[in-house]
C-alpha positions as CSV (number, residue, x, y, z in Angstrom):
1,X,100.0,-0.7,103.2
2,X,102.8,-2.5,104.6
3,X,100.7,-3.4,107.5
4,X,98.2,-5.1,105.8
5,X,101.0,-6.9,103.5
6,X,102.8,-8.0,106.6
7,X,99.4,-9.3,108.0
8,X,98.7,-10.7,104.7
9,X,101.8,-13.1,104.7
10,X,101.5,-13.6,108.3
11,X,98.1,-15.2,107.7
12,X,99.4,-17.4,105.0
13,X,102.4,-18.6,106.7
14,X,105.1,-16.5,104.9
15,X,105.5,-14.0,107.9
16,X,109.5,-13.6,107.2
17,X,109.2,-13.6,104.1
18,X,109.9,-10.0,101.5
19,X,108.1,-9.7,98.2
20,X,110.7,-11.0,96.3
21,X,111.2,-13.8,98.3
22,X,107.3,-14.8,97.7
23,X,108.2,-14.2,93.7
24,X,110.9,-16.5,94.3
25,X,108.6,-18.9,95.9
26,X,106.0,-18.4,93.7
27,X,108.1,-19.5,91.1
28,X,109.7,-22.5,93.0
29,X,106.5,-24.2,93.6
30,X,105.0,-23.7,90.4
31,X,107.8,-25.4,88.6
32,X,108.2,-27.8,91.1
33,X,104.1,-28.6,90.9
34,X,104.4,-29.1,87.1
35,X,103.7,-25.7,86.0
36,X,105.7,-25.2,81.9
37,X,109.0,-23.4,82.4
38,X,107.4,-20.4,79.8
39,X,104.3,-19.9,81.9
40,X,106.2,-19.0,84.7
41,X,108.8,-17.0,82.9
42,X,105.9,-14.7,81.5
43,X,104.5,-14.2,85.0
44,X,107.7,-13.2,86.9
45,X,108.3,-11.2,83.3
46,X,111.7,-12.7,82.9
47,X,113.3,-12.0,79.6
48,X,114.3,-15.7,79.0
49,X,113.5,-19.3,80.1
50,X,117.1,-19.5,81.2
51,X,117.2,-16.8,83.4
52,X,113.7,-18.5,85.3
53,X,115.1,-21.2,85.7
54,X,119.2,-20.4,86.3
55,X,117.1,-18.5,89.5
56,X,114.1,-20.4,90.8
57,X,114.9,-24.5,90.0
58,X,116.3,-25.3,93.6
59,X,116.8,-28.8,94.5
60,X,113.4,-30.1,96.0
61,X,113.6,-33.8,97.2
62,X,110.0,-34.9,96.5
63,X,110.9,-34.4,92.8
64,X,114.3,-36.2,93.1
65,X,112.4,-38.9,94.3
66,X,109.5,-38.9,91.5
67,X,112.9,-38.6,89.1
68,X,114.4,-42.0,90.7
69,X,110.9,-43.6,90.9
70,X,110.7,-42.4,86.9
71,X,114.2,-43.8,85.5
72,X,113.1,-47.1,87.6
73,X,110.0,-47.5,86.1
74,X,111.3,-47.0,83.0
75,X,114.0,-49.0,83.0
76,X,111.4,-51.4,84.3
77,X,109.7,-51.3,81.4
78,X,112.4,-51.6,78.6
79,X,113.5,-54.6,80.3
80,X,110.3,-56.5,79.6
81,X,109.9,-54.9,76.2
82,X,113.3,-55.6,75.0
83,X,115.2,-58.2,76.8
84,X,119.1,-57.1,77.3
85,X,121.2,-59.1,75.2
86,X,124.8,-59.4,76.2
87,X,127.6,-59.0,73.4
88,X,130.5,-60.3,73.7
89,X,133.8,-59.5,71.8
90,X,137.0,-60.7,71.3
């Protein structure tokens, strides 16, 4: 069994990887990809949403950067909605 596991990561590019080191992946990508933090809770069979994500939401800088590109765009937006209108006090 381990043989075919082992030739089974190999072939997907996860050679060094242990099984819980793919559930850990597994659960990386998915919430990196967009995947609800409850879905992947169930399937990992975590007993909370906290505990999912306290072990499985590393950093990943393509969604740092969507984040930046995000808060700029909307920020982008409010300004032409609703111009900024400085208040000035005494």
């Amino acid at each position: 069994m381990r043989t075919v596991a082992r030739l089974w990561r190999t072939e997907r590019g996860f050679e060094g990887l242990k099984f819980h080191e793919l559930r850990h992946t597994q659960a990386t990508h998915l919430l990196a990809s967009g995947v609800d933090v409850k879905t992947v809770q169930e399937r990992l069979g975590h007993a909370s949403a906290m505990m999912t994500l306290d072990q499985n939401s590393q950093a990943i800088p393509e969604n740092d950067r969507k984040a930046a590109d995000l808060i700029g765009e909307l920020f982008l937006m409010r300004s032409k909605a609703t111009p900024i209108i400085e208040v000035k006090t005494a």
